[in-house]
NUNUVO-401926 format. One record per residue (C-alpha): residue number from 0; residue in three letters; x, y, z. Coordinates in pm, whole numbers. Layout:
<NUM; "ALA"; <X; Y; Z>>,
...
***
This chain:
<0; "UNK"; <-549; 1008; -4259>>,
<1; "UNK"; <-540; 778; -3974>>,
<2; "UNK"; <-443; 918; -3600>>,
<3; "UNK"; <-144; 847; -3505>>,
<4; "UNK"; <-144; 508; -3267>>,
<5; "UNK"; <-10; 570; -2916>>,
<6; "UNK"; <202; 323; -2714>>,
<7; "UNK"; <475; 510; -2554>>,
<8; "UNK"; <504; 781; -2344>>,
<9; "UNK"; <627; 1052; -2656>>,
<10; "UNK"; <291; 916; -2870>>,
<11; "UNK"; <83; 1171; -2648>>,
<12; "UNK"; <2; 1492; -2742>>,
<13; "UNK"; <241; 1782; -2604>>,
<14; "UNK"; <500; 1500; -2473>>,
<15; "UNK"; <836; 1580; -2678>>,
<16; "UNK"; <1159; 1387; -2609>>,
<17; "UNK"; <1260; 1624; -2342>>,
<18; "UNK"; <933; 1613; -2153>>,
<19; "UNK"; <885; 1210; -2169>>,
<20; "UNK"; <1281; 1226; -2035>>,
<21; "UNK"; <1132; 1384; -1711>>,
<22; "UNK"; <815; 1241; -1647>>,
<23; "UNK"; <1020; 879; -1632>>,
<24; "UNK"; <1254; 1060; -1454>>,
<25; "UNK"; <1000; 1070; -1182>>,
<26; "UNK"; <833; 736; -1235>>,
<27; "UNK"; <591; 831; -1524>>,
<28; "UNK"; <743; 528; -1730>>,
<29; "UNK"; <439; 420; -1925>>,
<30; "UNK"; <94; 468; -2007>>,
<31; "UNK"; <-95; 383; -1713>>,
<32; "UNK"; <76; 595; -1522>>,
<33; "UNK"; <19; 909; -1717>>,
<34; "UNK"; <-329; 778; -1756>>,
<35; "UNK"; <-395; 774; -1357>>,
<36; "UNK"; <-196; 1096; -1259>>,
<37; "UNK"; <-373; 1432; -1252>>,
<38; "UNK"; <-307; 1771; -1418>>,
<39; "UNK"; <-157; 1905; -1171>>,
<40; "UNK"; <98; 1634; -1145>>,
<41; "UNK"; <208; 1667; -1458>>,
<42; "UNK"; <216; 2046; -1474>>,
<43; "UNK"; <480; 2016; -1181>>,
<44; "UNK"; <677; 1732; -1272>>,
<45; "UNK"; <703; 1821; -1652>>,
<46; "UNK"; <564; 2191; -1681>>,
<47; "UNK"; <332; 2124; -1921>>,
<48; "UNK"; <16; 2365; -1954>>,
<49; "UNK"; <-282; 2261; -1718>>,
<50; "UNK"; <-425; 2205; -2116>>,
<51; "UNK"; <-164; 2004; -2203>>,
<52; "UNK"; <-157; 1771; -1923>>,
<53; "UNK"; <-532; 1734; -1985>>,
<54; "UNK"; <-492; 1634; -2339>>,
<55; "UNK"; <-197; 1396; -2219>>,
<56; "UNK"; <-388; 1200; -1962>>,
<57; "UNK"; <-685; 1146; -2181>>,
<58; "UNK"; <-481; 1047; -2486>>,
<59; "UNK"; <-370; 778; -2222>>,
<60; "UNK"; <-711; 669; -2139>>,
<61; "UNK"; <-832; 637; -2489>>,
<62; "UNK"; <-533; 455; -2566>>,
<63; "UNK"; <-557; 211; -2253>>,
<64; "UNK"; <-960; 209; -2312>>,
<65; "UNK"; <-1042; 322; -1927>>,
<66; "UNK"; <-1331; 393; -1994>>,
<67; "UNK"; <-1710; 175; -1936>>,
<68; "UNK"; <-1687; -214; -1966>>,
<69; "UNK"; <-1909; -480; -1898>>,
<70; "UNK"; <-1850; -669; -1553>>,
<71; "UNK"; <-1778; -964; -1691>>,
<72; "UNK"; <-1437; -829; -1780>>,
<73; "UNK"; <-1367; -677; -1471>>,
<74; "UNK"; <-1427; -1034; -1307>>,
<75; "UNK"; <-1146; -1102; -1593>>,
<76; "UNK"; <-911; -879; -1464>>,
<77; "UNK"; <-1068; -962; -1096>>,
<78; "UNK"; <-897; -1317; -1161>>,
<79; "UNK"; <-541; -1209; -1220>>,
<80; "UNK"; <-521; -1053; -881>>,
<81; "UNK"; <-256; -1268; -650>>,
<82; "UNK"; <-250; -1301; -291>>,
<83; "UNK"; <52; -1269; -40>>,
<84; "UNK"; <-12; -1485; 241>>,
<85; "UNK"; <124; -1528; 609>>,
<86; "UNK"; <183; -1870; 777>>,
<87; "UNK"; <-97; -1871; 939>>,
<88; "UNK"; <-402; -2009; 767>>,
<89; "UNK"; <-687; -1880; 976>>,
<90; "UNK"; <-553; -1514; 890>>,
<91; "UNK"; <-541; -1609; 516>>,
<92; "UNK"; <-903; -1722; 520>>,
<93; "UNK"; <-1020; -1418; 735>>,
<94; "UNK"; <-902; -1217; 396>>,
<95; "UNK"; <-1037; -1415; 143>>,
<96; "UNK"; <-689; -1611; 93>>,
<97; "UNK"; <-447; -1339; 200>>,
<98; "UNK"; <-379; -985; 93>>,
<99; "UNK"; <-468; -860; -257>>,
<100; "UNK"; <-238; -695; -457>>,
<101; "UNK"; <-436; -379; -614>>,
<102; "UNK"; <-544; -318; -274>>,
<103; "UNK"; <-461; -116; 60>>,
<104; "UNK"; <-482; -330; 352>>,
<105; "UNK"; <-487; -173; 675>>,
<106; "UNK"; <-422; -290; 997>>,
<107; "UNK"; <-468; -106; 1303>>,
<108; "UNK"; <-425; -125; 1715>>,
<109; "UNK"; <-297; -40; 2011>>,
<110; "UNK"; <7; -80; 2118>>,
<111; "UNK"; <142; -407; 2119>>,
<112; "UNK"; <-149; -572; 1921>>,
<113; "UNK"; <77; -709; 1668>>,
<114; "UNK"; <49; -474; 1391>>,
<115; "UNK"; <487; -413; 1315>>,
<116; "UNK"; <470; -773; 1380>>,
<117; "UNK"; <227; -825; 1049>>,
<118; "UNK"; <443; -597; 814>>,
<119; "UNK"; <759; -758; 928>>,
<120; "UNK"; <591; -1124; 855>>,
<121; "UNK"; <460; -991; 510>>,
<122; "UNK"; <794; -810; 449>>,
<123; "UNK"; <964; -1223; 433>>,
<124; "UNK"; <632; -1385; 289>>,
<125; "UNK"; <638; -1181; -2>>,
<126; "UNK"; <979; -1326; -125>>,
<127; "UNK"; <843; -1681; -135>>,
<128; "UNK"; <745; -1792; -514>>,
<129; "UNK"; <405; -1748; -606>>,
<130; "UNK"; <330; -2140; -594>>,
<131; "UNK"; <395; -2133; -217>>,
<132; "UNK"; <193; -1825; -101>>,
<133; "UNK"; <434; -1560; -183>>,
<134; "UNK"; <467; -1310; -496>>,
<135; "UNK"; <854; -1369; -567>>,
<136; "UNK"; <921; -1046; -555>>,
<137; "UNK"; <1096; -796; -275>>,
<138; "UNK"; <981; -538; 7>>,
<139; "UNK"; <936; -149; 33>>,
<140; "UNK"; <925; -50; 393>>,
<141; "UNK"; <838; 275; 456>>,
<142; "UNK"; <969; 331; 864>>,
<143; "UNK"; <804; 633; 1011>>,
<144; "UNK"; <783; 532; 1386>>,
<145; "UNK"; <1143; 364; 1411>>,
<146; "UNK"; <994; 14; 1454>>,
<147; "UNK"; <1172; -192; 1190>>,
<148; "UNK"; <1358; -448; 1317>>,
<149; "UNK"; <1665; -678; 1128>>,
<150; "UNK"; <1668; -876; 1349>>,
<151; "UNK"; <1351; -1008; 1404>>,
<152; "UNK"; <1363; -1021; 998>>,
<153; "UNK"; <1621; -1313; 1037>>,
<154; "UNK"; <1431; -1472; 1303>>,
<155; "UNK"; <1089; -1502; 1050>>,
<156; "UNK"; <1330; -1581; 775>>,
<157; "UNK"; <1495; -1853; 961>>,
<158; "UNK"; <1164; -2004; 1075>>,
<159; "UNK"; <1092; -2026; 691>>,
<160; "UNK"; <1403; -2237; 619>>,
<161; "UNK"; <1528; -1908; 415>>,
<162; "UNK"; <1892; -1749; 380>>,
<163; "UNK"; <1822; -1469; 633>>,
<164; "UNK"; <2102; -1240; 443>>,
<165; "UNK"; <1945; -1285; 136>>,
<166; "UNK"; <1578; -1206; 272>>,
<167; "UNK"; <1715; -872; 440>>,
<168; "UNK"; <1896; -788; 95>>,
<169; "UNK"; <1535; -793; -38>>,
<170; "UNK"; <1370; -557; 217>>,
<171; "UNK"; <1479; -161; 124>>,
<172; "UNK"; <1432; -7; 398>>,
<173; "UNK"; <1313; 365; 398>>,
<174; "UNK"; <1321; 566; 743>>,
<175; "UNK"; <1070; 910; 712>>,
<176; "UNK"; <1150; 1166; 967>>,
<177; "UNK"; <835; 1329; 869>>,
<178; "UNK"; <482; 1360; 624>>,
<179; "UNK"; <663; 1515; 378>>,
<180; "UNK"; <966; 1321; 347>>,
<181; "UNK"; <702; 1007; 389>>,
<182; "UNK"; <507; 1145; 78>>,
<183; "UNK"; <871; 1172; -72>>,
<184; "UNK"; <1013; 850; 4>>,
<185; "UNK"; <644; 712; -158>>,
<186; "UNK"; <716; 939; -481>>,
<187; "UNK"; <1093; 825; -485>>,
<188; "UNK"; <926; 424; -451>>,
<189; "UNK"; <820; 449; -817>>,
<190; "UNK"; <1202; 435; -956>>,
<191; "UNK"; <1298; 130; -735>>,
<192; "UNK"; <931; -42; -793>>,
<193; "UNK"; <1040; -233; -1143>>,
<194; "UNK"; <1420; -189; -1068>>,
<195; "UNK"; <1398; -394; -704>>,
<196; "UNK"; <1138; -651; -824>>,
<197; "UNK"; <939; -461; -539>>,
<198; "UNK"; <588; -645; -495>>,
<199; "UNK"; <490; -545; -166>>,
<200; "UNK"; <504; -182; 0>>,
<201; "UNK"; <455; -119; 359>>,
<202; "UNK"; <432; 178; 572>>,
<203; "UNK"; <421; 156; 931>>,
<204; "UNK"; <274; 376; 1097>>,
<205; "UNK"; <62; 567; 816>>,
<206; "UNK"; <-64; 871; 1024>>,
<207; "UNK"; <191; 891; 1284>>,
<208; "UNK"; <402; 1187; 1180>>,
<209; "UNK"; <21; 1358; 1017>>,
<210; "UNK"; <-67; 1289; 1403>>,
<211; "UNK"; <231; 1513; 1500>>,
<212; "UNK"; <258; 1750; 1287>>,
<213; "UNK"; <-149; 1854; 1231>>,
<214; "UNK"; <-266; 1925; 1595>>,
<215; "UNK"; <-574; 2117; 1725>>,
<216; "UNK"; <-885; 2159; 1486>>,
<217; "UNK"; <-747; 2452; 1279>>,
<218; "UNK"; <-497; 2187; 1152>>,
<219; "UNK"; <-771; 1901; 1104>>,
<220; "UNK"; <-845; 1989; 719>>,
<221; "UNK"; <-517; 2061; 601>>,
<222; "UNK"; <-412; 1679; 805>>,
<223; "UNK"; <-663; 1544; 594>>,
<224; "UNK"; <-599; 1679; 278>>,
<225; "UNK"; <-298; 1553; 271>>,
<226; "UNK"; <-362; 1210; 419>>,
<227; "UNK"; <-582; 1158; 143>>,
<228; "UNK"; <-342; 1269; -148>>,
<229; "UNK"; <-112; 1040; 17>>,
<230; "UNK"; <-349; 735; 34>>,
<231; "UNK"; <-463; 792; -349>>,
<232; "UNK"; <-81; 768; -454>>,
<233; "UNK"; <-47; 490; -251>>,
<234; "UNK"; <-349; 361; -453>>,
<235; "UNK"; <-253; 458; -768>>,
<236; "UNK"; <107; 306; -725>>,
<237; "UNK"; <-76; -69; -603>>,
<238; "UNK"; <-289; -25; -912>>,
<239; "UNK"; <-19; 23; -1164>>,
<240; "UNK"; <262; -202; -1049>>,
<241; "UNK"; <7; -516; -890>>,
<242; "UNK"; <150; -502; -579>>,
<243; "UNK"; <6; -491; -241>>,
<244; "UNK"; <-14; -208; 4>>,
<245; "UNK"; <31; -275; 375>>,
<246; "UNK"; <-23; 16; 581>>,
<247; "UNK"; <-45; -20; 967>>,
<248; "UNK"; <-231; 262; 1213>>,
<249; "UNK"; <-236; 432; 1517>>,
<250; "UNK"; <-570; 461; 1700>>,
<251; "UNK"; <-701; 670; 1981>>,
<252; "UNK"; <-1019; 613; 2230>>,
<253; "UNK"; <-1333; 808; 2183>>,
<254; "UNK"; <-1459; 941; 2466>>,
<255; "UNK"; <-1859; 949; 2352>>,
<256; "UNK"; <-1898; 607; 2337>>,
<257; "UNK"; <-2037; 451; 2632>>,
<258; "UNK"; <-2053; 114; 2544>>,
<259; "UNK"; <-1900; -121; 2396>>,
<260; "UNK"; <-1495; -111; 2268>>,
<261; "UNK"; <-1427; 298; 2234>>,
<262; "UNK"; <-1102; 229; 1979>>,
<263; "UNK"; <-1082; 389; 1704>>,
<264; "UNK"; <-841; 418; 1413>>,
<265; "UNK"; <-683; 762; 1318>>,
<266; "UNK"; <-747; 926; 978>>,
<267; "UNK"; <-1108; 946; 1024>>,
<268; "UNK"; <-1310; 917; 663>>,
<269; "UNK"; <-1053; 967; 438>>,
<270; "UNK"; <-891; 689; 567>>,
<271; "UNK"; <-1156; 456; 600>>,
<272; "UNK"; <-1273; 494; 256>>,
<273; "UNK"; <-938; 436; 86>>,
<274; "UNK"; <-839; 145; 209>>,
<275; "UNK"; <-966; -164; 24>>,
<276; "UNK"; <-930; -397; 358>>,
<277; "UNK"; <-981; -313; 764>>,
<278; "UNK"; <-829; -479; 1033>>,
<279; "UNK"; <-871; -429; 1418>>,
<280; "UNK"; <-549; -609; 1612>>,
<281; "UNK"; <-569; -682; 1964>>,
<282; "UNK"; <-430; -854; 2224>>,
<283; "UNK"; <-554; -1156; 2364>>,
<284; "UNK"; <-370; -1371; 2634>>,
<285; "UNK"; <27; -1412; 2635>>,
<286; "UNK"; <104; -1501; 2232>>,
<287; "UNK"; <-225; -1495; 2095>>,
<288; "UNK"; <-392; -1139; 1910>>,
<289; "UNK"; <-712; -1112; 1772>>,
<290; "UNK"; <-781; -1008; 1456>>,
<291; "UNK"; <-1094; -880; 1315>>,
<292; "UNK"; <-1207; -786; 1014>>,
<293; "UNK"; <-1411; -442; 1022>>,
<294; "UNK"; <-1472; -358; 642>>,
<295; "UNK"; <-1413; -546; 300>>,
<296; "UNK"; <-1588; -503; -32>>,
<297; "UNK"; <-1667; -828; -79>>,
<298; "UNK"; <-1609; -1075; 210>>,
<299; "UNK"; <-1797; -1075; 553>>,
<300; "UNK"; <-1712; -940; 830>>,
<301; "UNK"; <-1497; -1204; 1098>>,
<302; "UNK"; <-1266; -1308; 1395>>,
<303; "UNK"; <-1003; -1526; 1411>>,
<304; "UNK"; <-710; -1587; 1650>>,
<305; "UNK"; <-329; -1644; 1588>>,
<306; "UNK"; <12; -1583; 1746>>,
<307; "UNK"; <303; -1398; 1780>>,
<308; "UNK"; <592; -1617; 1833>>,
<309; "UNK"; <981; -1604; 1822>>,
<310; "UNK"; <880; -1762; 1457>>,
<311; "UNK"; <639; -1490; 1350>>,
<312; "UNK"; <291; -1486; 1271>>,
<313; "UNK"; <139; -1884; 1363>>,
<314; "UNK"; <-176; -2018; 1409>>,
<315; "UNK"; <-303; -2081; 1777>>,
***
């Protein structure tokens, strides 16, 4: 007798009606999702056995095949990977053609350097079709500092010869009052991801309130525990949905470095090895900001200048 084929949800082994009900309930809604949760996830979401949530999630993978394949067809699935651009073409080409979906791109600075600036740009590109540098799809934007702005929506919008009520329709806006209601309002994205078309997410600031909240040394592990759990979802969401993940970042000055530029973005390790794409922001004269790019998988490292105008992001 053959096994039994999965392709939903209630295919996998220990996943009744009931239990499928929940896990879409809180954004489980297909196969890849169960397939790139952990057991723990499930055990809390669904109570299902630490057993039984192993069984589940590798009933997924077999069924999805994640397991070795050649590299030619990861170039394959490499080439179905869009870019969301900005209107300025020297940023594009400094990332390759603009900002993957699959990916984490982070952007951090000081103050001023043109980082809310970036997601608020990306936050109106992203609703321009495909064909014209856009995804033609609508914004998640996570608010943890206060710094989102209408306004200046329907300023970029206008610039773009769009219907600036329609654009701010398309931006749902989430203010987080702190790292757990930030992890939340990420956990509660995953209902609103296929319901609002949503094809770019963007939290600004990532580490603020884990700045706050996790102070001294004693704190330091627990901060980055969580930061990391935090970044994976984040991860695991871009991966599942192809969309891309726009995170901006605070940064402090290290004192032991004598020469050269002493910035430094917060989140340490953890963050610098989850996010796919680095950028350092800062200010140059009157409009113009720098941006460089500081790590990439698979394009160099580079500089190039553009501006902040009433109009948004421009080239010099």
């Amino acid at each position: 007798m053959s096994a039994k084929k999965i392709e939903t949800i209630e295919d996998l082994p220990g996943v009744g009606a009931t239990t499928a009900e929940k896990l879409r309930a809180a954004g489980y809604t297909n196969l890849e999702a169960i397939a790139v949760a952990s057991p723990m996830e499930l055990s809390e979401i669904a109570a299902l056995g630490d057993a039984t949530a192993v069984k589940a999630i590798n009933a997924a993978r077999d069924a999805l095949e994640m397991g070795y394949e050649s590299a030619d067809k990861i170039l394959e699935k490499r080439n179905q990977i869009k870019k969301l651009t900005v209107p300025s073409e020297a940023f594009n080409v400094l990332l390759g053609g603009g900002l993957e979906t699959q990916s984490i791109t982070e952007a951090y600075g000081q103050y001023g350097s043109g980082k809310s600036q970036l997601a608020h740009q990306l936050a109106v590109s992203v609703q321009v079709p495909l064909e014209e540098g856009g995804l033609g799809g609508n914004c998640l934007f996570i608010d943890t500092e206060n710094t989102f702005r209408p306004e200046r929506i329907k300023q970029m919008a206008e610039a773009r010869g769009m219907d600036p009520d329609e654009v701010l329709k398309n931006i749902i806006v989430g203010r987080a009052y702190n790292s757990d209601h930030q992890m939340l309002l990420l956990e509660k994205a995953k209902d609103l991801i296929k319901e609002k078309n949503i094809k770019l997410i963007v939290v600004d600031s990532l580490t603020a309130h884990f700045r706050a909240e996790y102070t001294g040394r004693g704190k330091l592990a627990e901060r980055q525990q969580k930061l990391n759990r935090h970044m994976h979802t984040l991860q695991r969401v871009a991966d599942v949905n192809d969309l891309v993940i726009f995170v901006t970042n605070q940064v402090m000055s290290r004192p032991d470095v004598m020469f050269g530029d002493p910035t430094a973005a917060i989140g340490g390790h953890v963050v610098a090895h989850t996010a796919t794409y680095r950028l350092y922001l800062r200010r140059s004269k009157a409009e113009k900001r720098i941006a460089k790019l500081v790590d990439s998988p698979n394009l160099p490292d580079g500089e190039v200048v553009f501006r902040v105008t009433s109009n948004g992001i421009e080239d010099e």
